[in-house]
Every structure is written in structure tokens, then in C-alpha cells.
C-alpha positions as CSV (number, residue, x, y, z in Angstrom):
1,X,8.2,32.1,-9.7
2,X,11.0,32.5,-7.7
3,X,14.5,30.8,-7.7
4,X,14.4,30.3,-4.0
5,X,10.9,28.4,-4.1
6,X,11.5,26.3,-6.6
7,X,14.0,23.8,-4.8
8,X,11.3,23.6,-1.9
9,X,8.5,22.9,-4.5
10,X,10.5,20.2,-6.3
11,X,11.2,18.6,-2.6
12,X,7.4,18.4,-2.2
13,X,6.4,16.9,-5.5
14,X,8.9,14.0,-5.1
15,X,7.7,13.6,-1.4
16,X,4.4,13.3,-2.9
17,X,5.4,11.0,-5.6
18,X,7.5,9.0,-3.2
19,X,4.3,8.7,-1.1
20,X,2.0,7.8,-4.1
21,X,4.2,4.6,-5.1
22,X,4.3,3.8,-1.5
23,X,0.4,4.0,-1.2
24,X,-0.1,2.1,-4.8
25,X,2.5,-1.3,-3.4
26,X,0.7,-1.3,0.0
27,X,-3.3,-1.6,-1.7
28,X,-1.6,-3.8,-4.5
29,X,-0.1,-6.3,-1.0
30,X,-3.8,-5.8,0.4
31,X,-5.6,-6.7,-3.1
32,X,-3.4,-10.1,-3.0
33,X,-4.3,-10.7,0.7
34,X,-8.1,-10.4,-0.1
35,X,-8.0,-12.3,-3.0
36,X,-10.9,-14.9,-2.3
37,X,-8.5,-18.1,-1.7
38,X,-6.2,-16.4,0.9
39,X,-9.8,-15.4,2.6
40,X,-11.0,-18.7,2.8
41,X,-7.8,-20.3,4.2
42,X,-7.7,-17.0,6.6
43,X,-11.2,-18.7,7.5
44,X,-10.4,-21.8,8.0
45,X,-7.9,-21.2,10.2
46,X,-10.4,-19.7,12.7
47,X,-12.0,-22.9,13.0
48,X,-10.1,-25.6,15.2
49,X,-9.0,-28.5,13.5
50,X,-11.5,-31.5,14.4
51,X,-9.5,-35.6,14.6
């Protein structure tokens, strides 16, 4: 390979890293949110409170 192409190709693969660790926090923040007790409080709130 050429000198010149490898700085370019290392710039990708550590955007693409960067972007997988990114991608793996955000569906770990969404598995917590749809965890099934936040669900049924998300519910719940739908509903107005009867007195």
C-alpha cells in the first residue's frame, strides 16, 4: 500500500470506531429506557391521575 493512503485509511477506521462506541452507549441508554419498569411508569403517566 501506499505511504500516502495509509494516514487517510487510519482516519477512517477510527471514525468508524468512534462511531461504533457511539452507536453501542446510545442502544445500551435505549435498552435501560425499555426496561419493563420504566415502560410501565412511561404508561402510567399517560393516564390522568384520578382524586
Amino acid at each position: 500500500m501506499k505511504p500516502e493512503l495509509d494516514q487517510p485509511t487510519e482516519t477512517l477506521r477510527s471514525d468508524i470506531d468512534t462511531t461504533r462506541e457511539r452507536m453501542d452507549e446510545t442502544i445500551d441508554r435505549l435498552g435501560d429506557r425499555l426496561q419493563g419498569r420504566h415502560l410501565v411508569d412511561e404508561v402510567i403517566g399517560f393516564f390522568p391521575q384520578q382524586q
